[in-house]
C-alpha positions as CSV (number, residue, x, y, z in Angstrom):
1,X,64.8,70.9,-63.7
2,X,67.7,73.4,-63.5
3,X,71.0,72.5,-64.8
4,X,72.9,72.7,-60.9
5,X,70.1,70.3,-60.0
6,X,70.6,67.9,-62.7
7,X,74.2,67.9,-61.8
8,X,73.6,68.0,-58.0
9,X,71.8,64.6,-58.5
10,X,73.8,63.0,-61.7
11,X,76.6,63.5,-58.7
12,X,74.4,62.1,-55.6
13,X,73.5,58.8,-57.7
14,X,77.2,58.3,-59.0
15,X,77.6,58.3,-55.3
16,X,75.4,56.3,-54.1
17,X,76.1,53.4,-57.0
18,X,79.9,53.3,-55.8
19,X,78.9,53.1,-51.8
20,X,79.5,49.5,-50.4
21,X,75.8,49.8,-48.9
22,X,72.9,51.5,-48.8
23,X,69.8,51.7,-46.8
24,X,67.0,48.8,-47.6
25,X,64.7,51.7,-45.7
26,X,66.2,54.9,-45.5
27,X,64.9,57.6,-42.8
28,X,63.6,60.9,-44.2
29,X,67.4,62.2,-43.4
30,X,68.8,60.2,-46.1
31,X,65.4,60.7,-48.2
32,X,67.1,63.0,-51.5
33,X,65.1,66.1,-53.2
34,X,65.3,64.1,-56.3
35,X,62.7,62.2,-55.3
36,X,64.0,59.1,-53.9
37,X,61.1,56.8,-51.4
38,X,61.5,55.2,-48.3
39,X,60.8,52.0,-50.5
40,X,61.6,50.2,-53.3
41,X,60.1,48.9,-56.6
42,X,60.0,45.4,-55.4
43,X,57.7,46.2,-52.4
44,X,55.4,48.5,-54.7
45,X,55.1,44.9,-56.3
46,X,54.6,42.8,-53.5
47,X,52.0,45.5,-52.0
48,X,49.7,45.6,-55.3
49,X,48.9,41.8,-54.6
50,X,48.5,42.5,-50.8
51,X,46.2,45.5,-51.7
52,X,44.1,43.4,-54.1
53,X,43.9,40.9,-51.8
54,X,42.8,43.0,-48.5
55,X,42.1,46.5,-49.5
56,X,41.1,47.2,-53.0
57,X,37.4,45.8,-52.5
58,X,36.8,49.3,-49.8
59,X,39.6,51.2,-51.0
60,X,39.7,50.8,-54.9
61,X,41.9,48.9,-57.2
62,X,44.1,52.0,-57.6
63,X,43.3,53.4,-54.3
64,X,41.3,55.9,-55.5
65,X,38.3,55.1,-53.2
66,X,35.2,54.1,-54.2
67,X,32.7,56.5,-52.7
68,X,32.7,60.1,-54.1
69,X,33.0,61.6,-50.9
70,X,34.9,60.1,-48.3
71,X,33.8,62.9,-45.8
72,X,30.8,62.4,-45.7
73,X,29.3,60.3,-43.0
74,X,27.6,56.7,-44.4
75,X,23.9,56.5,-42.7
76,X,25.0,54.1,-40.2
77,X,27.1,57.1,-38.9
78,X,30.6,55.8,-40.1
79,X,32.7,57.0,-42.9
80,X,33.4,55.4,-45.7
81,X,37.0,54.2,-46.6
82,X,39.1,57.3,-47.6
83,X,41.2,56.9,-50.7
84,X,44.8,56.3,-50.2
85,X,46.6,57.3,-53.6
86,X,47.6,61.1,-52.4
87,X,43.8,62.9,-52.5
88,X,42.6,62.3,-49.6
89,X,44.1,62.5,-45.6
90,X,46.6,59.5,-45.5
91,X,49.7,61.5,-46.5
92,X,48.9,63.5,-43.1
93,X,49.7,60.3,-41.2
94,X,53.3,59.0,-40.5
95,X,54.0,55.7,-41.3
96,X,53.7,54.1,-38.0
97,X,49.7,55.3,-38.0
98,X,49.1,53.9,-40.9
99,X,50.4,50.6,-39.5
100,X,48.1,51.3,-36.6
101,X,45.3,51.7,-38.7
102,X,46.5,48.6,-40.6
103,X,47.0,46.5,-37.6
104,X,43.9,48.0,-35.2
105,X,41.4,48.8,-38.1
106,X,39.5,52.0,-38.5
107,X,36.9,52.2,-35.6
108,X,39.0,54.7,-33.6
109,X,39.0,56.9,-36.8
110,X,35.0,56.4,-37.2
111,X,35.2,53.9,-39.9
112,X,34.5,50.5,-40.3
113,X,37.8,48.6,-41.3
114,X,39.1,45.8,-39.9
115,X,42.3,45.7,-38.1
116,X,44.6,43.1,-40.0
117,X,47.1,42.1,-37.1
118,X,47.3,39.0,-37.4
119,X,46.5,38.7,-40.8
120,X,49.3,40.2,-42.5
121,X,52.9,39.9,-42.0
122,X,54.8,43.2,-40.6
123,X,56.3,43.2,-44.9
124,X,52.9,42.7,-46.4
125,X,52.0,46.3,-44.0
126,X,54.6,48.2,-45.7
127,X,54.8,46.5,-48.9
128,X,50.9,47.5,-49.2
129,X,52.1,51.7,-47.9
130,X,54.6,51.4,-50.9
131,X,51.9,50.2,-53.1
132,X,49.3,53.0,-52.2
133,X,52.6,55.6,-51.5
134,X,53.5,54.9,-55.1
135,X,50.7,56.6,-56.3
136,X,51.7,60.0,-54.7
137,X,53.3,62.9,-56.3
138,X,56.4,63.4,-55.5
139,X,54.8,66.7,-53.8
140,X,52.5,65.1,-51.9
141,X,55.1,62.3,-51.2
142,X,57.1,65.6,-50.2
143,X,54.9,67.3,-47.9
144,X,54.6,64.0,-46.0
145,X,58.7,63.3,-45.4
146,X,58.1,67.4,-44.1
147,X,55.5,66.1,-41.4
148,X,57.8,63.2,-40.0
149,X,56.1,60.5,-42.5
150,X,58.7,57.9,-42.1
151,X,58.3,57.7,-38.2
């Protein structure tokens, strides 16, 4: 990192530590370049037991996936679960698809997951996004804020 960066953001978080309030879930406009998330360390907590609990037995314990390709159709004609830690096609989906998907299941998309509506509270949703977000570079994590991710 270049020395007017390192100051740039040494500046923006002695700024943001002496501001009266910040954001519990900032919008991608006051998403920084340094890297700061829409969420925060205690909901990548709280989603790693929701995602072992509902989604790591299709979508691996580090939502890796646990098929070696995703793309390919299963021979019931459905696709297997995609991973979700930044290799596969979730960081092309803003976050209020992903809650779709959460909340409907996967048939519309051609797979087979269940929709979890009613089985997870609207914080479990996200806290399980931060958990599988987590595991994005921050480019990946990048390119998503570009394509209106937080929406």
């Amino acid at each position: 990192m270049n020395p007017s960066r390192c100051l740039i953001l040494l500046f923006t978080l002695l700024c943001a530590a002496c501001s009266e309030s910040q954001p519990t879930n900032p919008s991608a406009d006051n998403l920084s370049l340094a890297g700061e998330r829409w969420y925060s360390d205690e909901q990548v907590a709280a989603g790693a037991l929701v995602f072992q609990q509902n989604c790591a037995v299709c979508h691996g314990a580090s939502a890796q996936g646990t098929v070696e390709d995703w793309r390919e159709r299963l021979p019931d004609g459905s696709f297997p679960p995609p991973p979700l830690d930044g290799s596969a096609h979730a960081w092309h989906h803003p976050r209020s698809l992903l809650i779709q998907v959460i909340n409907e299941g996967g048939a519309e998309f051609g797979g087979k997951m269940p929709g979890f509506d009613s089985a997870l509270a609207q914080d479990e949703k996200l806290a399980a996004i931060a958990y599988f977000q987590d595991f994005w570079s921050d480019e990946i994590y990048a390119n998503w804020l570009q394509m209106g991710g937080v929406n």
